[in-house]
MIDOSE-1310 file (N, C-alpha, C; in nm, 2 decimals, decimal comma, always signed):
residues 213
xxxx	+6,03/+4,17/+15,81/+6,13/+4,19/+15,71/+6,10/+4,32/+15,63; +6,18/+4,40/+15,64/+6,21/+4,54/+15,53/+6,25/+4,52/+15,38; +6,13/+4,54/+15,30/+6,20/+4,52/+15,15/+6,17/+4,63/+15,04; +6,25/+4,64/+14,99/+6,31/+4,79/+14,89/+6,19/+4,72/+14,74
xxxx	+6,10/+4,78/+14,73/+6,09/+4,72/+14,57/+6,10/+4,83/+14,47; +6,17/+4,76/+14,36/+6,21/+4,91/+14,25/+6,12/+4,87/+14,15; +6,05/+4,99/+14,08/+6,00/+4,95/+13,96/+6,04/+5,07/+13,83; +5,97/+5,07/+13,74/+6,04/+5,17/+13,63/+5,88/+5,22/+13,57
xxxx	+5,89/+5,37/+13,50/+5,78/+5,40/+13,40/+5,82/+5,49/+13,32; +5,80/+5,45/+13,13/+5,80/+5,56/+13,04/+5,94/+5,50/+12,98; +5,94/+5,34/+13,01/+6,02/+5,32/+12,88/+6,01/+5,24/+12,74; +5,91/+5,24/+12,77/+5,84/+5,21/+12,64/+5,76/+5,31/+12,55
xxxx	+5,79/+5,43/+12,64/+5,67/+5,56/+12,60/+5,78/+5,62/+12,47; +5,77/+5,66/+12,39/+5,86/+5,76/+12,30/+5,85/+5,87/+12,37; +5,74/+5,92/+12,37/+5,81/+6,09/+12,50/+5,75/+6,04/+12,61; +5,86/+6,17/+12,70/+5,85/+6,18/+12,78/+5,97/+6,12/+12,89
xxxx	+5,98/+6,11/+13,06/+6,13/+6,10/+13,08/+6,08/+5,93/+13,12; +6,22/+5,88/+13,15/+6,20/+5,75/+13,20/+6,21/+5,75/+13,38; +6,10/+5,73/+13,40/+6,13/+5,71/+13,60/+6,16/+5,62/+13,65; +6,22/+5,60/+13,74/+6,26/+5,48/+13,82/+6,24/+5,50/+13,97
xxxx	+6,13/+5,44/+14,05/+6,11/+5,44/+14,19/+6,17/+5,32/+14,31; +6,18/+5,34/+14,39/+6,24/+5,26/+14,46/+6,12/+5,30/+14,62; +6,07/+5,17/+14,67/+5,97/+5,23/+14,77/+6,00/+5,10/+14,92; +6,01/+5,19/+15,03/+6,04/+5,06/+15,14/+5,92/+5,08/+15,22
xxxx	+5,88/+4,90/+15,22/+5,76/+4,86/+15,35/+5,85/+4,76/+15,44; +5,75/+4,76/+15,55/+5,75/+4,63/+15,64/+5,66/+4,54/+15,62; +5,64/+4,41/+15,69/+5,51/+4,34/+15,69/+5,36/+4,42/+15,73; +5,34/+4,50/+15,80/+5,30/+4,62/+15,85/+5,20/+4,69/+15,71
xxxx	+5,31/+4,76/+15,69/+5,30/+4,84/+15,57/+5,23/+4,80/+15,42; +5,29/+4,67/+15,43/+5,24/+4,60/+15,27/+5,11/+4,55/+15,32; +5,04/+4,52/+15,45/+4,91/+4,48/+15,44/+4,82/+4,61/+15,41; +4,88/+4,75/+15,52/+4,79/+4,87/+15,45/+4,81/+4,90/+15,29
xxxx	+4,90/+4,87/+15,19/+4,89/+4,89/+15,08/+4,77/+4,81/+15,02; +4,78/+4,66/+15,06/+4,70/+4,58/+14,96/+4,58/+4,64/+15,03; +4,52/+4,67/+15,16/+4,38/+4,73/+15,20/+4,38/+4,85/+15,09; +4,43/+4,90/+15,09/+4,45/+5,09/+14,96/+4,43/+5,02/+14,86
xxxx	+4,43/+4,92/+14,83/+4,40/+4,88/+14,62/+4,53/+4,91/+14,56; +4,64/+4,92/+14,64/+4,78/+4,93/+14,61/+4,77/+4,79/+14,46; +4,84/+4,79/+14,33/+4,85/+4,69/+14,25/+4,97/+4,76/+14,17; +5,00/+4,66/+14,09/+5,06/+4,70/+13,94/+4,99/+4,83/+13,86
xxxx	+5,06/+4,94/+13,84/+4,97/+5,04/+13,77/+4,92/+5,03/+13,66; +4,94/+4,85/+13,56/+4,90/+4,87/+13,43/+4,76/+4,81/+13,47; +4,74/+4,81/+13,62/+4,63/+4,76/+13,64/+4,46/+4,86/+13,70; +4,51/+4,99/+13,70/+4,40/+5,05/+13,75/+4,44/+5,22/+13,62
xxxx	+4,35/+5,28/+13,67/+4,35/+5,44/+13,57/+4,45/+5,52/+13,58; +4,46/+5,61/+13,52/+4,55/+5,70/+13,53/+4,52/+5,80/+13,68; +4,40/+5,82/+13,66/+4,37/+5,85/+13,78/+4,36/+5,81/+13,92; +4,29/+5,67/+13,88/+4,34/+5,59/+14,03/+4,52/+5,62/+14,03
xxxx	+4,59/+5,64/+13,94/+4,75/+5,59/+13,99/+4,78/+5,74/+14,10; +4,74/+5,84/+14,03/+4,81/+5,96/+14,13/+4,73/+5,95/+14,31; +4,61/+5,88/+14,30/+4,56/+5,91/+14,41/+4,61/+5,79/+14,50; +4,62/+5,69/+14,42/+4,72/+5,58/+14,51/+4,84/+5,65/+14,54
xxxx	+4,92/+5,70/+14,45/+5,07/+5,74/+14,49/+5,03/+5,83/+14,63; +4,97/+5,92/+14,62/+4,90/+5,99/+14,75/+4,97/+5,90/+14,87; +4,95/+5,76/+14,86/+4,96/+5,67/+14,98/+5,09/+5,62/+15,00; +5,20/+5,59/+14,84/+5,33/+5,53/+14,83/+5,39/+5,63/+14,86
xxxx	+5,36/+5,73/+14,88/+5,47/+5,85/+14,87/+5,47/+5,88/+15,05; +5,39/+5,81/+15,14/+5,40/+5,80/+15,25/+5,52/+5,74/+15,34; +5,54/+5,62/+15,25/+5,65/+5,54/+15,27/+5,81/+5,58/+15,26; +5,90/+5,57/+15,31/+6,05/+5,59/+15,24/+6,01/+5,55/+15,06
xxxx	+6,05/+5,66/+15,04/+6,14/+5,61/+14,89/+6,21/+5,69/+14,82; +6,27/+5,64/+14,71/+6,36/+5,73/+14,60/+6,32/+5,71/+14,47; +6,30/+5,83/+14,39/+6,26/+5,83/+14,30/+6,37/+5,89/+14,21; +6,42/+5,86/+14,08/+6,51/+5,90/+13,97/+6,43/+5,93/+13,88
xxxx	+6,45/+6,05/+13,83/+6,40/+6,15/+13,69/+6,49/+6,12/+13,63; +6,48/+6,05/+13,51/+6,57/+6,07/+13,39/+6,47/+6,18/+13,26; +6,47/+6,28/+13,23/+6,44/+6,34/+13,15/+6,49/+6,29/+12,99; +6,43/+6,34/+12,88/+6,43/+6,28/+12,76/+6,57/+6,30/+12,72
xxxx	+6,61/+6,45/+12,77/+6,73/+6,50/+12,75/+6,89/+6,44/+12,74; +6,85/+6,39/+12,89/+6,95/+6,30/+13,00/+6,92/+6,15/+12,92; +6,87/+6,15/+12,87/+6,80/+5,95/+12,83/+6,86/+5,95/+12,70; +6,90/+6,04/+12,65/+6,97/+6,08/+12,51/+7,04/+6,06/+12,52
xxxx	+7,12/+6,12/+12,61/+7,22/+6,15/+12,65/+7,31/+5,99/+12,73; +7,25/+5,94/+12,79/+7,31/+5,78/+12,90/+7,29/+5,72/+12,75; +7,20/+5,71/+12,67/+7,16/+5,61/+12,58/+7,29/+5,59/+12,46; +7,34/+5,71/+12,44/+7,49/+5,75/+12,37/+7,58/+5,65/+12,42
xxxx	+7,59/+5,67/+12,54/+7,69/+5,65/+12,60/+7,66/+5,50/+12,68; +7,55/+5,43/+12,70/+7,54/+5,33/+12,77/+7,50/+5,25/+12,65; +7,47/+5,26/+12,55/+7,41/+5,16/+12,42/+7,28/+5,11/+12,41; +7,21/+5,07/+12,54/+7,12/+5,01/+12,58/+7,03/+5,04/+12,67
xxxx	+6,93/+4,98/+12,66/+6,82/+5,08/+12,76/+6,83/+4,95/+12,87; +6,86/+4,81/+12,90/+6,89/+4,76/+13,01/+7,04/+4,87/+13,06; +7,06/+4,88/+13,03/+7,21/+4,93/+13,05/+7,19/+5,05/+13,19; +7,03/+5,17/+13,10/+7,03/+5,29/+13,16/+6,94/+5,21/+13,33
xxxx	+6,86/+5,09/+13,30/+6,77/+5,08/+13,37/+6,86/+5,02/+13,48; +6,97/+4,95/+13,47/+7,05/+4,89/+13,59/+7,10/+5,03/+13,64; +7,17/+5,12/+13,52/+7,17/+5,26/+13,63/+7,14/+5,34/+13,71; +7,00/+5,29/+13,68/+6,86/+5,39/+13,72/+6,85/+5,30/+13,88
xxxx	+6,82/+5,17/+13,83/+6,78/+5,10/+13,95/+6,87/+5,11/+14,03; +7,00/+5,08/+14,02/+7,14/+5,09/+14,11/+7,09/+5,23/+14,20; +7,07/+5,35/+14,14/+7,07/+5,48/+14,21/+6,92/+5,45/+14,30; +6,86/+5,43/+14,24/+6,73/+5,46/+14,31/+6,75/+5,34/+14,47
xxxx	+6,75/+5,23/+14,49/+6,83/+5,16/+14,54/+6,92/+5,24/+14,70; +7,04/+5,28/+14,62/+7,11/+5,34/+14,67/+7,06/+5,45/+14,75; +7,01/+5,56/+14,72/+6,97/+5,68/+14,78/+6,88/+5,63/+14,88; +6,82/+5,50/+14,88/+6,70/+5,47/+15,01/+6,84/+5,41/+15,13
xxxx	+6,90/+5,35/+15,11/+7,01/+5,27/+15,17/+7,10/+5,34/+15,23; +7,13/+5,49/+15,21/+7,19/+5,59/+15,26/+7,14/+5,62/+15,42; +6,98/+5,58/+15,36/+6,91/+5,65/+15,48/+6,85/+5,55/+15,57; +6,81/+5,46/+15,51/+6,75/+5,32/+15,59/+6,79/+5,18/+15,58
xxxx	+6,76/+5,07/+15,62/+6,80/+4,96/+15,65/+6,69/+4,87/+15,58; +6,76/+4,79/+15,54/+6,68/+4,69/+15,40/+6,72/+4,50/+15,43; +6,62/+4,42/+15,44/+6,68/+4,32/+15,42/+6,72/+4,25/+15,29; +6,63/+4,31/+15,19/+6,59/+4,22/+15,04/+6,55/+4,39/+14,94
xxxx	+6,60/+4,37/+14,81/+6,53/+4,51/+14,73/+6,47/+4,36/+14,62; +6,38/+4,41/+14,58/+6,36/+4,34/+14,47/+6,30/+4,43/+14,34; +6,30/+4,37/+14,21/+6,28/+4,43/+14,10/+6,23/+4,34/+14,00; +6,16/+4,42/+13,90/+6,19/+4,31/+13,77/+6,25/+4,23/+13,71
xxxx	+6,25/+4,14/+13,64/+6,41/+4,06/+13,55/+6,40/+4,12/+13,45; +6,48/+4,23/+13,41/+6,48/+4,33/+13,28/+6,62/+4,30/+13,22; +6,76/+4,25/+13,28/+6,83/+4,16/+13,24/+6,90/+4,09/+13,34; +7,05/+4,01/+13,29/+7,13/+3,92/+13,38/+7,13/+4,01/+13,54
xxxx	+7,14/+3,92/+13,66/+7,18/+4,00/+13,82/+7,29/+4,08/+13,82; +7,40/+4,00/+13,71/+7,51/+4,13/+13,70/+7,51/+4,21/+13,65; +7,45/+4,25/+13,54/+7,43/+4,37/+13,50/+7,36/+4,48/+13,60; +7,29/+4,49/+13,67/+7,18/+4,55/+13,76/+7,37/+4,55/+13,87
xxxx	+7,39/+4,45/+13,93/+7,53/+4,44/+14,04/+7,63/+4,54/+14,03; +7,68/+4,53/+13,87/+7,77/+4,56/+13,87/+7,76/+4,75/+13,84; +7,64/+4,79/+13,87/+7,63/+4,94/+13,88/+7,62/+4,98/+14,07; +7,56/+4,87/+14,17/+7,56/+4,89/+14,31/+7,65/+4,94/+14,35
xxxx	+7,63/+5,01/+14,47/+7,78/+5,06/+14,54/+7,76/+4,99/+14,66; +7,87/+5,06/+14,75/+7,89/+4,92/+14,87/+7,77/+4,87/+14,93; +7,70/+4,96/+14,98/+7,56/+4,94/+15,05/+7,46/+4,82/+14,98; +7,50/+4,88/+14,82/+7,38/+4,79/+14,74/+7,44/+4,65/+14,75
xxxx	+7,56/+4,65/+14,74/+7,62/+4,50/+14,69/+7,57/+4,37/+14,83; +7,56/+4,50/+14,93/+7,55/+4,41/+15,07/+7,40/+4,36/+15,06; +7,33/+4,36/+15,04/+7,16/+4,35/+15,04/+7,17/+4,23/+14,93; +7,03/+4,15/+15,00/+6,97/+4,05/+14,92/+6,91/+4,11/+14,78
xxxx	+6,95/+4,06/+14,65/+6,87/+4,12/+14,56/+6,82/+4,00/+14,49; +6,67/+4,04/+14,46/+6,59/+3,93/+14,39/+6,53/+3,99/+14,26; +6,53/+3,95/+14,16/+6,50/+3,99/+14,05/+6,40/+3,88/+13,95; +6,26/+3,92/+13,94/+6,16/+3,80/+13,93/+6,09/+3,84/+13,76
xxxx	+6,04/+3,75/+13,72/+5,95/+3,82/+13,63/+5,80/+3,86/+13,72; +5,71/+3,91/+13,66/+5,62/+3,98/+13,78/+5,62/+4,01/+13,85; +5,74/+4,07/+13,85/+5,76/+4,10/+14,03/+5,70/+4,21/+14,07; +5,58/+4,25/+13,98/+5,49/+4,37/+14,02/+5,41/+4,32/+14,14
xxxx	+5,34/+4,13/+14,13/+5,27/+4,12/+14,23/+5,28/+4,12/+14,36; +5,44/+4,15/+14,39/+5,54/+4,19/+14,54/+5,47/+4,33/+14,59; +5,39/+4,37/+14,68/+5,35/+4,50/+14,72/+5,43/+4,61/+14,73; +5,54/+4,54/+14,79/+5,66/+4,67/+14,74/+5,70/+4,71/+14,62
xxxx	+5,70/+4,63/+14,51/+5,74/+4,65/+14,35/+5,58/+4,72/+14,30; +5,50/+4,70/+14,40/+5,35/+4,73/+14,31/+5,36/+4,86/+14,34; +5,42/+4,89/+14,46/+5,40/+5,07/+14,51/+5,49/+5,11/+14,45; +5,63/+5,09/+14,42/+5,69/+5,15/+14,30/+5,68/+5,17/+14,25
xxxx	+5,57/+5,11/+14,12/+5,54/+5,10/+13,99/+5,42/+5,20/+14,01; +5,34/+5,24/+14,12/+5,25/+5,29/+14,11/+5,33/+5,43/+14,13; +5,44/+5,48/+14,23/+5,47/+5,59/+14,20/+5,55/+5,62/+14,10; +5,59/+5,52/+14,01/+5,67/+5,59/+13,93/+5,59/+5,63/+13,80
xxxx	+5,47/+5,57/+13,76/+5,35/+5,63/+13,68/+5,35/+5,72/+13,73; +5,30/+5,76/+13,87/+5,25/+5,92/+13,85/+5,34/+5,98/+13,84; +5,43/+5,99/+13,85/+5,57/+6,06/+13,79/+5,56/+6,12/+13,66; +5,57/+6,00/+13,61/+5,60/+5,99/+13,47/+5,48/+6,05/+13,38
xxxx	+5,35/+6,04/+13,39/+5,20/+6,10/+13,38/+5,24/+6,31/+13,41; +5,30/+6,33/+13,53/+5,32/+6,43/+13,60/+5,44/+6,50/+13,49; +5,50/+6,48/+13,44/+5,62/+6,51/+13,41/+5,62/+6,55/+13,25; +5,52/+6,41/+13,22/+5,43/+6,44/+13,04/+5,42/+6,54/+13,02
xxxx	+5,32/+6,57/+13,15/+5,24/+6,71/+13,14/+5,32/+6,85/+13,10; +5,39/+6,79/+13,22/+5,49/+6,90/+13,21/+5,58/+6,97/+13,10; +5,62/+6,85/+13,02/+5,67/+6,86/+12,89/+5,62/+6,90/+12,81; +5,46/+6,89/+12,79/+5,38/+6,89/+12,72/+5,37/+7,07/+12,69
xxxx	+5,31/+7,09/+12,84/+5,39/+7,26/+12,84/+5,41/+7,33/+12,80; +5,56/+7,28/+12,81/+5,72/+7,31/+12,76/+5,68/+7,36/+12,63; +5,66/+7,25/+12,54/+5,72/+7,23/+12,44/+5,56/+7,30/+12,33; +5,48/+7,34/+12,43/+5,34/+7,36/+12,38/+5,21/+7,27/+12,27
xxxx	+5,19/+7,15/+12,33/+5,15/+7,08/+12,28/+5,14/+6,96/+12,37; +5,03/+6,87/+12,35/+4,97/+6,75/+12,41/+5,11/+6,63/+12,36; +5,18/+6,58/+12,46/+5,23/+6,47/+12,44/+5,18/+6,31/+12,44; +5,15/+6,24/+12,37/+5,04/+6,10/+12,37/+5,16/+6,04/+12,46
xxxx	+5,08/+5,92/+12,50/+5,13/+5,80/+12,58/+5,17/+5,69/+12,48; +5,23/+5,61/+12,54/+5,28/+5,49/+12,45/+5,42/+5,53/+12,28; +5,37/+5,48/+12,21/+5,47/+5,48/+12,09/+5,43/+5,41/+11,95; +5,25/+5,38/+11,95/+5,20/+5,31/+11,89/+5,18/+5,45/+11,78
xxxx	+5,11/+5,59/+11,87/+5,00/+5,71/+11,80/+5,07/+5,80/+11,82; +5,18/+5,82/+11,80/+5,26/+5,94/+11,84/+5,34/+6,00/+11,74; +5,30/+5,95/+11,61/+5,42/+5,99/+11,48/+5,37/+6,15/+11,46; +5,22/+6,15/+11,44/+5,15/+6,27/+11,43/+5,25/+6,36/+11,47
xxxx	+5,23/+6,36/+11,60/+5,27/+6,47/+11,75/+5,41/+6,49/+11,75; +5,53/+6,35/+11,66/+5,68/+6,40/+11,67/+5,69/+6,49/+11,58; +5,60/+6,42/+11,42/+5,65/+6,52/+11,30/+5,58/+6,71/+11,35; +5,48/+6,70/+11,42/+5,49/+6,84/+11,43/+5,59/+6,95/+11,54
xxxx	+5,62/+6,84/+11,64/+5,72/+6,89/+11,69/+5,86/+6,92/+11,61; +5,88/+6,82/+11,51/+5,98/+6,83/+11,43/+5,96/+6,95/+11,32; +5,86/+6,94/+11,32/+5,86/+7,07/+11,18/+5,83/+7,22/+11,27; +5,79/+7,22/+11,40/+5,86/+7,32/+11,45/+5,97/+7,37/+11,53
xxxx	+6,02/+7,24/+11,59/+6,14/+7,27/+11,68/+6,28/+7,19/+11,65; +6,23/+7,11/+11,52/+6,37/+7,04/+11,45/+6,41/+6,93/+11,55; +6,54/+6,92/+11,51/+6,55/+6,74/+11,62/+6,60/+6,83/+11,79; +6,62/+6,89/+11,78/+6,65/+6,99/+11,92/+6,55/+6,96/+12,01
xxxx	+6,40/+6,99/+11,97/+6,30/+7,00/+12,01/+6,27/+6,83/+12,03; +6,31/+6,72/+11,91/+6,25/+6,59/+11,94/+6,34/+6,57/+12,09; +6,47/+6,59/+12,12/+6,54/+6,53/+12,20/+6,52/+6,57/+12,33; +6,48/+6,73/+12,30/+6,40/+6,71/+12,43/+6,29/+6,67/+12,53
xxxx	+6,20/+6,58/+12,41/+6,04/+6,58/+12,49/+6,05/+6,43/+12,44; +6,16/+6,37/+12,37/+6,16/+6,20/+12,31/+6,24/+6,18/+12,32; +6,26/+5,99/+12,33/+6,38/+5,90/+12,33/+6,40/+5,88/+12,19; +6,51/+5,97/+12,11/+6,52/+5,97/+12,01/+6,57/+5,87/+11,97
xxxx	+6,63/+5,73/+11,99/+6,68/+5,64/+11,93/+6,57/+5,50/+11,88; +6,40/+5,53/+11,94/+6,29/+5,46/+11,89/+6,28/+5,50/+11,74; +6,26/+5,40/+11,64/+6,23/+5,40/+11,52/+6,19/+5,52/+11,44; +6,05/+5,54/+11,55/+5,97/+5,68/+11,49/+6,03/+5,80/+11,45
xxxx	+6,17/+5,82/+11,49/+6,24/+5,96/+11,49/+6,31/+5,95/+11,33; +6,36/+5,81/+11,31/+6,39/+5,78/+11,14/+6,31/+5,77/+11,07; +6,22/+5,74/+11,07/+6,10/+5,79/+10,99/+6,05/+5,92/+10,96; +6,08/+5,97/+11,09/+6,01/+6,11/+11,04/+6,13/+6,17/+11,00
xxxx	+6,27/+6,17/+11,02/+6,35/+6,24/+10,92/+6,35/+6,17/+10,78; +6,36/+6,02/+10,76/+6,32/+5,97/+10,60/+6,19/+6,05/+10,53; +6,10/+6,07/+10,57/+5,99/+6,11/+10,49/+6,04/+6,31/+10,49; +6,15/+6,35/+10,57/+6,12/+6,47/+10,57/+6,25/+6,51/+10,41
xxxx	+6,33/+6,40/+10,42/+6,46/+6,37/+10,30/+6,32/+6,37/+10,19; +6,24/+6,27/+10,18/+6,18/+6,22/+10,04/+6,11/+6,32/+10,00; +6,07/+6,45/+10,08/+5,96/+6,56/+10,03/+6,07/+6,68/+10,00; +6,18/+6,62/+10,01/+6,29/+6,72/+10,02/+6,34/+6,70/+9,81
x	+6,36/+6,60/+9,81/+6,37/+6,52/+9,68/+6,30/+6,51/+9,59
């Protein structure tokens, strides 16, 4: 049996883009993963993740860049971050299905089956879809999730760059690192390296009103 597993990374991060991978094995295939230390990426280093991807990126897959830009931008317009992730998943999905033959894709339960459905196009609609909670411990959802961290780790960096300056992980320690992007690049600058609709971005304009006052 051929199965599609999709996973996502960087939406819980305040910066940085949101990734979405989509990765196909066979029976074959998912035993050499689990031999590779193939797992859920919240479960090994940052480093283990790029050198695992090394091995997912062997396999068919598709991978979707949403940049902070573009995440701004769907978020406007889609309301919701299930909303962008059934988008995400729908494409990622699709672009492998263009090219290969799937019996089952499976994914997270991030929300209702129709929501995730009602973004598929013909190809997708025809395929078994399963949608689990943990469905990281599926070898195909675990290679997903591991290439879509290195992605997402890859892409940090990259922003980081950009925008000259270390971007943190997560959304816990990151106010530091917005307000000074903010006091040098204004909200131009937050929207491009953050999902400006997380909390932190109101804050740091309320405290920038009260010093104003």
């Amino acid at each position: 049996m051929k199965k599609i597993g999709i996973d996502e990374a960087g939406k819980g991060d305040y910066f940085g883009y949101l990734v979405i991978a989509a990765v196909l094995v066979d029976e074959k295939e998912e035993a050499k993963l689990k031999e590779a230390g193939i797992k859920d990426s919240k479960m090994v280093s940052d480093v283990q993740v790029h050198k695992l991807a090394r091995i997912t990126k062997k396999m068919p897959n598709s991978v979707i860049l949403i940049s902070p830009e573009k995440y701004n931008v769907l978020h406007a317009k889609f309301k919701s971050l299930n909303n962008i992730l059934a988008w995400g998943h729908a494409r990622a999905l699709e672009n492998l299905l263009e090219k290969y033959k799937a019996d089952v894709a499976i994914s997270d339960k991030f929300a209702e089956e129709k929501l995730l459905k009602s973004y598929l196009m013909e190809k997708g609609k025809k395929i078994k879809l399963i949608q689990k909670v943990n469905a990281e411990s599926e070898m195909s959802v675990a290679a997903a999730s591991i290439l879509a961290r290195s992605e997402f780790l890859r892409t940090l960096r990259m922003l980081g760059r950009e925008i000259g300056q270390v971007l943190p992980k997560g959304s816990a320690h990151v106010k530091d690192a917005a307000k000074e992007i903010f006091a040098k690049h204004g909200e131009d600058g937050l929207k491009y390296v953050a999902k400006i609709h997380f909390k932190i971005t109101k804050q740091i304009k309320d405290e920038v009103k009260e010093k104003k006052t």
